[in-house]
C-alpha positions as CSV (number, residue, x, y, z in Angstrom):
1,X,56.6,-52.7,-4.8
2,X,56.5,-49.3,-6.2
3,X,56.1,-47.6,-2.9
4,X,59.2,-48.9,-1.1
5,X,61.1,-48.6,-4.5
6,X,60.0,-44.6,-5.1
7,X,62.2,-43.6,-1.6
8,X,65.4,-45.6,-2.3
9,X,65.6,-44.1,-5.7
10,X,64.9,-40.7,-4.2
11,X,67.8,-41.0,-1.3
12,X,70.2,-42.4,-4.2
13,X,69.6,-39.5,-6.4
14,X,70.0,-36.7,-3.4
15,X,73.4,-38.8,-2.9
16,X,74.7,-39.2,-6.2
17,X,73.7,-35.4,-6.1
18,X,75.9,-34.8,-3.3
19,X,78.8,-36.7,-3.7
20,X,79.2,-34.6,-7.7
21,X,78.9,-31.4,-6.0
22,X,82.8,-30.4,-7.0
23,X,84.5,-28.8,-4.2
24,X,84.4,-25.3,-5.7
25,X,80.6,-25.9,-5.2
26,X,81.0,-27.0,-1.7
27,X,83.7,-24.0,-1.1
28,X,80.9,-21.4,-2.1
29,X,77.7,-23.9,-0.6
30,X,79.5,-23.9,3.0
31,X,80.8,-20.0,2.4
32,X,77.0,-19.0,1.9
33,X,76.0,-20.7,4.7
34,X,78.6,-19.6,7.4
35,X,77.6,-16.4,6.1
36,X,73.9,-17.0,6.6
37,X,74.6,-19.0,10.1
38,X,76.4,-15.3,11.2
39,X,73.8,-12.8,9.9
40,X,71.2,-15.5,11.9
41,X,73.3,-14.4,15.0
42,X,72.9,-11.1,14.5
43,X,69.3,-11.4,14.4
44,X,69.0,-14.0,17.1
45,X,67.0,-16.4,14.6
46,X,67.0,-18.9,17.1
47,X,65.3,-21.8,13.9
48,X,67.9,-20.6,11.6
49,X,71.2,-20.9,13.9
50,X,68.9,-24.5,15.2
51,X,68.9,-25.7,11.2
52,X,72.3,-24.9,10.2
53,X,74.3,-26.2,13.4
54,X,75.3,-30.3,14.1
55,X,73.4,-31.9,17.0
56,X,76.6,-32.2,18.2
57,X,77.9,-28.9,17.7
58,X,80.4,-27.4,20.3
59,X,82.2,-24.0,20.3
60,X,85.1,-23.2,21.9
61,X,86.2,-19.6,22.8
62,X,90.1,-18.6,23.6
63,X,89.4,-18.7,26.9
64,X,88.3,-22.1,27.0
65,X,84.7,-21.6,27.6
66,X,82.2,-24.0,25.6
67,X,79.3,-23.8,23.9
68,X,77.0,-26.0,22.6
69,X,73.9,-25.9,20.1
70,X,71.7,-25.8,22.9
71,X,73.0,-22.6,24.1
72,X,73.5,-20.7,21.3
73,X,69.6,-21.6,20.6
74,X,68.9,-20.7,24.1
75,X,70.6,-17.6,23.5
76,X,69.1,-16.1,20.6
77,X,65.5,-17.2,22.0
78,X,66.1,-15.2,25.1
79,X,68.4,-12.5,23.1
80,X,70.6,-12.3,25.9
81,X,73.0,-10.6,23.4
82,X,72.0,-7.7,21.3
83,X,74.6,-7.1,17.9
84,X,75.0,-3.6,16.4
85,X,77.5,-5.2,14.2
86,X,78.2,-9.1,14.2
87,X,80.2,-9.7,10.3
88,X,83.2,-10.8,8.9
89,X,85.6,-8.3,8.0
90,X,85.3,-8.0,4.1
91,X,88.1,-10.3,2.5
92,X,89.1,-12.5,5.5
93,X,86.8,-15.0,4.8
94,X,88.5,-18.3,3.8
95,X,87.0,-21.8,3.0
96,X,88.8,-24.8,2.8
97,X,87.3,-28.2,1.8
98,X,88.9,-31.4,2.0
99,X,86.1,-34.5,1.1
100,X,83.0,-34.2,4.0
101,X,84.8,-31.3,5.9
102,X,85.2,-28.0,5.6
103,X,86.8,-24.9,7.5
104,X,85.9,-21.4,7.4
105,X,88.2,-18.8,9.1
106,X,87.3,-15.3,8.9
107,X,88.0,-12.1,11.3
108,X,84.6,-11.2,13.1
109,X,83.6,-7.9,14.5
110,X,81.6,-8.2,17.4
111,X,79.7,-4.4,18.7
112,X,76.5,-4.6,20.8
113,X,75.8,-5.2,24.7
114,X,75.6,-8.9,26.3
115,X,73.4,-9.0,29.7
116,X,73.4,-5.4,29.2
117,X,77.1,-5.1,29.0
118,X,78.4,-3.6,26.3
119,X,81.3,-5.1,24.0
120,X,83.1,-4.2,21.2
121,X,86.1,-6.9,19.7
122,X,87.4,-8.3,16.8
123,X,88.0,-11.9,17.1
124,X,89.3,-14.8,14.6
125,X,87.2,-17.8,14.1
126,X,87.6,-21.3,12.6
127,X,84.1,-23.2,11.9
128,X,83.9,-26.7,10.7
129,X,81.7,-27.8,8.7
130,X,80.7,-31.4,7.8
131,X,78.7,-33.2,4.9
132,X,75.5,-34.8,6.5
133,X,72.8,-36.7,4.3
134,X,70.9,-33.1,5.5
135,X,74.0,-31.1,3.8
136,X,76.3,-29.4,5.3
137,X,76.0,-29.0,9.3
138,X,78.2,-26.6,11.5
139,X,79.8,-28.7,13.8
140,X,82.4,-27.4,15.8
141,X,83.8,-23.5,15.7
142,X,87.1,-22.3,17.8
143,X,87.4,-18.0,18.4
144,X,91.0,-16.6,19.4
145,X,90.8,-14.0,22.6
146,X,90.0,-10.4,21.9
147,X,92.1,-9.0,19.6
148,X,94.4,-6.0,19.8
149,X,92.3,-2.7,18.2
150,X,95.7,-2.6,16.3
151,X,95.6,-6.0,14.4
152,X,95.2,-5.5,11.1
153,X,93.1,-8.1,8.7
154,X,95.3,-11.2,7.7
155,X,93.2,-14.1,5.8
C-alpha cells in the first residue's frame, strides 16, 4: 500500500507546486529559459534545445518555412549553422503569461555562416511556451523577415 501511495503523493505535490507558482514566477521561469533555449543555439547543444522544446514544437519563419524539433536537433548535431552572435538585443525581451501559456518576444541578432554562407540579420521572434507536468516546454516560435539594418529596438 505504501508503494503505490509514495508516487501519487509525490505527482500531487509537484502539482500543487506548479499550479502556486504566481505568474511573476512563471514570467522570470519561462524568461530564464527562452534565454537558456537561445544561448543552447548558439552553441548547437543539440540535448539542451531536445529538453527544452515540445514534442510538438514547430517554428515558423516570415517566409513561411517550418521547422520542427527534429530539425532544429538535427541541426545543432550536424552544426550546419555556426553563430558568432545569436542574443536578444538587451531590453526587448518581453514575457507574457496568461494561465499554461506564455509568449516571449524579443529582437534577435543573428551573425555567423549557415552551409558556409555567411549571415548577418536582426529578426523579431515570438515563442510560446506551455505548462507541461515536465514544466514549461517551447512549443511553437514565429520570426518576422530580415529586418531593415535601420530598425531600431521596439519591445
Amino acid at each position: 500500500m505504501r508503494t503505490t501511495i509514495a508516487p501519487i503523493a509525490a505527482a500531487l505535490a509537484m502539482s500543487a507546486g506548479l499550479a502556486q507558482a504566481s505568474p511573476e514566477d512563471d514570467r522570470r521561469a519561462v524568461a530564464a529559459l527562452d534565454t537558456e533555449f537561445q544561448a543552447a543555439v548558439k552553441r548547437n547543444d543539440a540535448a539542451t534545445i531536445d529538453r527544452i522544446q515540445h514534442p510538438d514544437m514547430v517554428l515558423v519563419l516570415g517566409d513561411g518555412r517550418v521547422f520542427t524539433k527534429e530539425d532544429h536537433v538535427k541541426a545543432a548535431r550536424e552544426k550546419s549553422s555556426v553563430y558568432e552572435i545569436q542574443d536578444e538585443e538587451p531590453g526587448t525581451q518581453v514575457v507574457r503569461v496568461h494561465g499554461d501559456t506564455a509568449v516571449v518576444t524579443a529582437l534577435l541578432r543573428l551573425k555567423g555562416t549557415s552551409d558556409g554562407k555567411p549571415f548577418d540579420r536582426r529578426v523579431w521572434f515570438s515563442d510560446t511556451y506551455v505548462r507541461t507536468p515536465e514544466g514549461w516546454k517551447y512549443f511553437f516560435g514565429q520570426a518576422s523577415l530580415r529586418l531593415p539594418d535601420e530598425a531600431k529596438p521596439k519591445p
